[in-house]
C-alpha positions in Angstrom: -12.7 50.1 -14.6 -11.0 48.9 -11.2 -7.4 48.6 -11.0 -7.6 46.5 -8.2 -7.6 42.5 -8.3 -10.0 41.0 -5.6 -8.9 37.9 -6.1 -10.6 34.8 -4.9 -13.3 35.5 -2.4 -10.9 33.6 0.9 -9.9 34.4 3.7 -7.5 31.9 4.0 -5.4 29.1 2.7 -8.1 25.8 2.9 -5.0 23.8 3.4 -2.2 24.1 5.6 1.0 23.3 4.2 3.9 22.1 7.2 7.4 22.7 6.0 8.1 18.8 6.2 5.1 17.1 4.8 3.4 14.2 6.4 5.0 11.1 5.4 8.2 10.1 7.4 9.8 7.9 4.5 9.3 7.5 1.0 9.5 5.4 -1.8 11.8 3.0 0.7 12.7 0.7 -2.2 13.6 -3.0 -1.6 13.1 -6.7 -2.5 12.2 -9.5 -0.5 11.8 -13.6 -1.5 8.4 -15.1 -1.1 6.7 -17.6 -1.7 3.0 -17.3 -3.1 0.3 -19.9 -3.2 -2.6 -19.8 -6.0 -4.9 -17.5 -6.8 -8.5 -18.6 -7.7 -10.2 -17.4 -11.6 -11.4 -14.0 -11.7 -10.9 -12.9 -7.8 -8.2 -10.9 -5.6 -6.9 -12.5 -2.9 -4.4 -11.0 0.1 -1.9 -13.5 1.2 0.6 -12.8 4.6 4.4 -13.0 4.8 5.5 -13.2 8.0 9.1 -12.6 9.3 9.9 -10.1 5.9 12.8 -8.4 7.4 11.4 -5.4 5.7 10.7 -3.4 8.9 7.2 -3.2 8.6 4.7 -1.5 11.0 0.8 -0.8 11.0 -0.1 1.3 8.7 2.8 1.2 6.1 1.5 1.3 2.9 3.1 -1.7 0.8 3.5 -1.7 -3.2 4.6 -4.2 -5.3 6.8 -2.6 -7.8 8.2 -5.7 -9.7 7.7 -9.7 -9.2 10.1 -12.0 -10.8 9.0 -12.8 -13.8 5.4 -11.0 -16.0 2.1 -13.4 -15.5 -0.7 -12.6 -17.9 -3.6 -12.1 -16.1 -2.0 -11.4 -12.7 -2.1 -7.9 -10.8 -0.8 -7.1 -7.5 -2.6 -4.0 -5.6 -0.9 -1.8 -2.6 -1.6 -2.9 0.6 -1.4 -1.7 4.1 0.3 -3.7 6.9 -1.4 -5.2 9.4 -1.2 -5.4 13.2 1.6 -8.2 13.2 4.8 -6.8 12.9 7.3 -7.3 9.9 4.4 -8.7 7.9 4.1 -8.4 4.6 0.9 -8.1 2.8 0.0 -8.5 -1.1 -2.8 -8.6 -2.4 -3.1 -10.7 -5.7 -6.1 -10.4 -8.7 -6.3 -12.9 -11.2 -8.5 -11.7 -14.2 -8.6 -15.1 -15.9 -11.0 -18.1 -16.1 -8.5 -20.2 -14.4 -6.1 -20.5 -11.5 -3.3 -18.9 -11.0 0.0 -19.5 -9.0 2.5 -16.5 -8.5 5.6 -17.2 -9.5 7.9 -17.5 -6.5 11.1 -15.5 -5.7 12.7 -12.0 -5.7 9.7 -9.1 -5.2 10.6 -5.7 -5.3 8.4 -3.5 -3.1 8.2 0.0 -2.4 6.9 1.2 1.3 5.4 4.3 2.7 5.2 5.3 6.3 2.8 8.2 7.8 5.1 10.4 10.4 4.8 9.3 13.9 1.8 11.2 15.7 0.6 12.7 12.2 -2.8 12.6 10.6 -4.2 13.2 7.0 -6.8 15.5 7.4 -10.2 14.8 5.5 -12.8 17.6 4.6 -13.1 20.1 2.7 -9.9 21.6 1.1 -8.1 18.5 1.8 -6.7 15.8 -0.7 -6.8 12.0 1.3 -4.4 9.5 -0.5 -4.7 6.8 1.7 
C-alpha cells in the first residue's frame, strides 16, 4: 500500500477565485412607491417604472423582496433593468382564473450590480447565476 494521496487527477483550479468577487454591490436594500396596473388570469406580465430614484443601470438585477400588502395568487419574479436609466422593472405572475391588480404603494426591493468591466465566465468549471 501507497502512502501517498494522488489526489484528484487536476492540474489546476477549474475556477479562478479573485480576492473581491464579481459583484460591485449587494443586497442594496430599499423601497420605492409604485403604482401597478392589472395583471391578466394565469400569465406573467413585466410592467416599467420610470423615474425610481433607485439608481438603476443596465444590467442590475432587481428583486422584489416585499409589496405592501400579501395577494393570493400573485408572484413577483427578479428582473433585470433595462436600457432606460433609473427604471424599474417587475415582473408580475398571476396564477388565478381571474384578473389581478397589484396593490399599490411601498415595494421593497433588493438590487445587484455586476462590477464595472467584469464578466461571469460560462463553461466548464464555472457556476452562471445570472
Amino acid at each position: 500500500m501507497t502512502t501517498t494521496n494522488p489526489g484528484p487527477a487536476i492540474t489546476a483550479n477549474p475556477v479562478p477565485c479573485l480576492p473581491i468577487g464579481n459583484l460591485q454591490k449587494m443586497a442594496i436594500i430599499t423601497t420605492v412607491s409604485i403604482t401597478p396596473v392589472a395583471v391578466a388570469a394565469n400569465t406573467t406580465a413585466q410592467q416599467n417604472f420610470a423615474a425610481s430614484g433607485l439608481g438603476l443601470q443596465q444590467g442590475d438585477v432587481c428583486e422584489v423582496i416585499a409589496g405592501p400588502s400579501f395577494q393570493a395568487g400573485l408572484i413577483t419574479q427578479p428582473t433585470i433593468a433595462g436600457a432606460p436609466a433609473d427604471q424599474l422593472t417587475i415582473t408580475f405572475g398571476n396564477v388565478t382564473a381571474s384578473p389581478i391588480t397589484p396593490a399599490a404603494g411601498i415595494y421593497t426591493v433588493r438590487v445587484t450590480r455586476l462590477q464595472a468591466f467584469d464578466t461571469v465566465a460560462s463553461g466548464a468549471g464555472y457556476m452562471n447565476s445570472f
